[in-house]
C-alpha positions in Angstrom: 16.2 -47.2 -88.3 17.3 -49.0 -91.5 20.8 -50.0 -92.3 21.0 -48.1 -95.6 20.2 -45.2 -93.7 22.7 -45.4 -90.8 25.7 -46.0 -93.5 25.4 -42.2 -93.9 26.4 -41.4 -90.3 29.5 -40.8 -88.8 30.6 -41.9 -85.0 33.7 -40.7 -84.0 34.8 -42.9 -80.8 37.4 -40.9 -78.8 38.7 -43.0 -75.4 42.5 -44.1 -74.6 41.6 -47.5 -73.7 42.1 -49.9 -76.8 39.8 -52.5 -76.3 37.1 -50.4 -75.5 37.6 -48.6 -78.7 37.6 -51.8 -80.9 34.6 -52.9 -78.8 32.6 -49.6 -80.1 34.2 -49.7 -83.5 33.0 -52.9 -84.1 29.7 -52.9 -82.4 28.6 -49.5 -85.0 30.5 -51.2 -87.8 28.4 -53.9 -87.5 25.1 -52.3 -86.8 25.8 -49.7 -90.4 27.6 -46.9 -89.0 30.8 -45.4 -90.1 33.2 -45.0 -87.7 36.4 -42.7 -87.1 38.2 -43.0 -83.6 40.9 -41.6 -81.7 43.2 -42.3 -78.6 43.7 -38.6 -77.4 42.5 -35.4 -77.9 45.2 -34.5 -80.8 43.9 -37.2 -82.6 40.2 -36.1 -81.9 40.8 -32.8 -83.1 42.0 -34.3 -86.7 39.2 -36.4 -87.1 36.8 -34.0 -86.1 37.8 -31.9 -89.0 36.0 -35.0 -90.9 32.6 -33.9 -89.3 30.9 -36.3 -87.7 27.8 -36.7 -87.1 27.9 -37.5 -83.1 31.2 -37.8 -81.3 31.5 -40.6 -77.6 34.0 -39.0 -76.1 35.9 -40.7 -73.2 36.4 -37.9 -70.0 39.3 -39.7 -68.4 42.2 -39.8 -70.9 45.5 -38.4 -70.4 46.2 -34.8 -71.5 43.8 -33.1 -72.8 40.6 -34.6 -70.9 37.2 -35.2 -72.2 36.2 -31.8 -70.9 39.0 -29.5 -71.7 38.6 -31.2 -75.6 34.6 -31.0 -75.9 35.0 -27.1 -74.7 37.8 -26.6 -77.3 35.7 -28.6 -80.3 32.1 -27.2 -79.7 32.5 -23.4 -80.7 32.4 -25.4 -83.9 31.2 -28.5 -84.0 27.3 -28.7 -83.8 26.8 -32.2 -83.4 25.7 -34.8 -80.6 28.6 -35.3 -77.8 27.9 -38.2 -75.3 30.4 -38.7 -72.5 31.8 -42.3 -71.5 32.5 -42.1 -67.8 32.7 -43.7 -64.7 31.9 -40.0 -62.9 28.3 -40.1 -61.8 28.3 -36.9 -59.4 26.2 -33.8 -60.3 29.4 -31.8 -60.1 30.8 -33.5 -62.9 27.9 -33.5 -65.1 26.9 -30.3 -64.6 30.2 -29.3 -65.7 30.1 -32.3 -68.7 26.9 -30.1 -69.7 28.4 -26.9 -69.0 31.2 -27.7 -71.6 28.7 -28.9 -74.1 28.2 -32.2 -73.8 25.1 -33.7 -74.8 24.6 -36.7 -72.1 26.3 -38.9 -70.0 26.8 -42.8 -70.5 28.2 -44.2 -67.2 31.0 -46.9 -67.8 30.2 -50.0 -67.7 27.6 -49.5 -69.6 25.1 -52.2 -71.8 26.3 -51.9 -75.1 22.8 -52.5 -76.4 21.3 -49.1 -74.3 24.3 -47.4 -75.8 23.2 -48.0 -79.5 19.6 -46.8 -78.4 21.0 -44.1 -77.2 23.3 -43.0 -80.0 20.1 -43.8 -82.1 17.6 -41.5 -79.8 20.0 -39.0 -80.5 20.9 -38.9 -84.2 17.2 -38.8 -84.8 16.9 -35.7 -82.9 19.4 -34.1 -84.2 17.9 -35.2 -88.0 14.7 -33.8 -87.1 16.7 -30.7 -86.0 17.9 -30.2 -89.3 15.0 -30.9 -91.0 13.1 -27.5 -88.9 15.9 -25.2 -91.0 14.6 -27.0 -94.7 11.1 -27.3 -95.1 10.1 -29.1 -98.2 6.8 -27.8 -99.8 6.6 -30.5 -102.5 8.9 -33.2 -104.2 11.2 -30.4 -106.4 11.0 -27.3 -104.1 12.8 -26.8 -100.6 13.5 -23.5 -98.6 16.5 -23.8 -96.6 15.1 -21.2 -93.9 18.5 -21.2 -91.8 21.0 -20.7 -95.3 18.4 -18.5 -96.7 18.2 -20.0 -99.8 15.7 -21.6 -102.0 15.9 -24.5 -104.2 14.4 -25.9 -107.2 15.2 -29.5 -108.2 18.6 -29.3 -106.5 19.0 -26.1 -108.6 19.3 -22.6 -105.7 16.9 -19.9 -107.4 19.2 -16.4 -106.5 16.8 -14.4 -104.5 17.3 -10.8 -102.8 17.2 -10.0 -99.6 13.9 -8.7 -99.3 12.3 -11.7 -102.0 13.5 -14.2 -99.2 12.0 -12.4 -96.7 8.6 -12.2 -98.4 8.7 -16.0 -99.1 9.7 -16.8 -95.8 7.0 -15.0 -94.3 4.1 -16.4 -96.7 5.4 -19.8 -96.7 5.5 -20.6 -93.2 2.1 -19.8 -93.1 1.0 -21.1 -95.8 -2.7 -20.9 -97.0 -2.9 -17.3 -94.4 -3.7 -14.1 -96.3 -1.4 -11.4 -95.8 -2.8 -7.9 -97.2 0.3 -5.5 -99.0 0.6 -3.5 -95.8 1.0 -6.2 -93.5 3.5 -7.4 -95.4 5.4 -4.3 -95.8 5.4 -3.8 -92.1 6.6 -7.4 -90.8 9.6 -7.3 -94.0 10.8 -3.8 -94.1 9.7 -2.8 -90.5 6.9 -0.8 -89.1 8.9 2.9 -89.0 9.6 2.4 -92.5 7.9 4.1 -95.3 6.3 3.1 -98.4 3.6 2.0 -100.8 1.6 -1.4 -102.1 3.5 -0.9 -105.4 7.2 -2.3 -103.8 5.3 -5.0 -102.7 3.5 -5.6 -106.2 7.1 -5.3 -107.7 8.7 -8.0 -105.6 5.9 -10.5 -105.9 6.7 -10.1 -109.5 10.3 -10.8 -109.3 9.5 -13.6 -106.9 7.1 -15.2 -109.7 9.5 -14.3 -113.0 12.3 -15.9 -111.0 10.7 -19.1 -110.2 9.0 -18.9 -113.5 12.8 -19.1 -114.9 13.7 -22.4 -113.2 10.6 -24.1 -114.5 8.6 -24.2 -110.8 4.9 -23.0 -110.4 4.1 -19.8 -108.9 3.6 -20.6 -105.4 2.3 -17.2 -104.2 -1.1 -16.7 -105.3 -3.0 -13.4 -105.4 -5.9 -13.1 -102.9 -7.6 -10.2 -105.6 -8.6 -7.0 -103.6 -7.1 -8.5 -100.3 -3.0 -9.2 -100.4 -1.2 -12.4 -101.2 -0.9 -16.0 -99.4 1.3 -19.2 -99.9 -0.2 -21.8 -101.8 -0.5 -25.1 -99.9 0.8 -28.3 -101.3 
């Protein structure tokens, strides 16, 4: 992974033990990270309000443990959370896991295998994102998890049912879908109506990106139905 890439992410280092902290802080520092870190669980709890984007997270501290604060933090925080701990059990890790941890890094631990590991993890978690916001070519990007498609950074207001027809078509793109088939996966199978609602929402779909300046990306299959044109 490149340096200028790592500057955009965010390690938040939470552990009680000073030296250990200004080890970490230093080691990410100098490998491109930012980093944030914390000495308790108060502490963690501000910093996590800055949204990191994977949080090391100490088990043994006083107050509010590693446990008790990953639980408390990961209704909503989404990101990667790797325990530091001398705890090896299967007890402990189940319940590490259980409170929604992410992995375990037993102390003393090779700072070198921690990087990797921080690293190994990021880049999941970056191709996890990038499964919600498929790009279909340089200007144009459906965010399939905010239901919302862009255009050159510009979001294209679509209705309910317009998103539901694109999302449909374009994840599978170059597959012919036929009017009816298309009525029955978008408005449901016990529902009733004609090839003309579908006609009509195609059309909106095509005036709308029309209006941002992109191409018409659903192409008419004539006497058959409509399909997603591939890049």
């Amino acid at each position: 992974m490149e340096k200028q890439q790592k500057h955009a992410y965010k390690i938040l280092v939470v552990d009680d033990e000073h030296d250990l902290r200004k080890l970490l802080a230093d080691f990410f520092e100098m490998n491109g990270y930012a980093v944030m870190t914390a000495q308790n669980g108060q502490e963690a709890l501000r910093q996590v309000e800055k949204h990191p984007d994977l949080i090391l997270l100490d088990i043994n501290m006083p107050g509010t443990d590693g446990l008790e604060l990953c639980a408390k933090i990961r209704s909503f925080v989404s990101c990667p959370i790797l325990f530091l701990t001398a705890r090896v059990d299967d007890s402990d890790k189940i319940s590490g896991f259980r409170a929604g941890g992410d992995d375990y890094i037993q102390k003393p631990f090779s700072i070198h295998e921690l990087g990797a590991r921080v690293e190994a993890h990021l880049r999941r978690e970056t191709r996890s994102q990038q499964k919600t916001s498929i790009k279909f070519s340089e200007d144009l990007v459906i965010d399939y998890s905010a239901r919302e498609l862009y255009f050159r950074d510009g979001r294209i207001s679509l209705a309910k049912k317009e998103f539901d027809i694109i999302e449909l078509l374009s994840t599978h793109p170059g597959m012919v879908f036929d009017k009816e088939r298309i009525f029955e996966k978008v408005w449901g199978i016990d529902d009733e109506g004609d090839s003309a609602v579908i006609v009509e929402h195609v059309r909106r779909i095509r005036n709308k990106l029309k209006e941002h300046g992109c191409e018409d990306r659903v192409e008419t299959v004539w006497g058959v139905g409509y399909r997603w044109r591939r890049s």
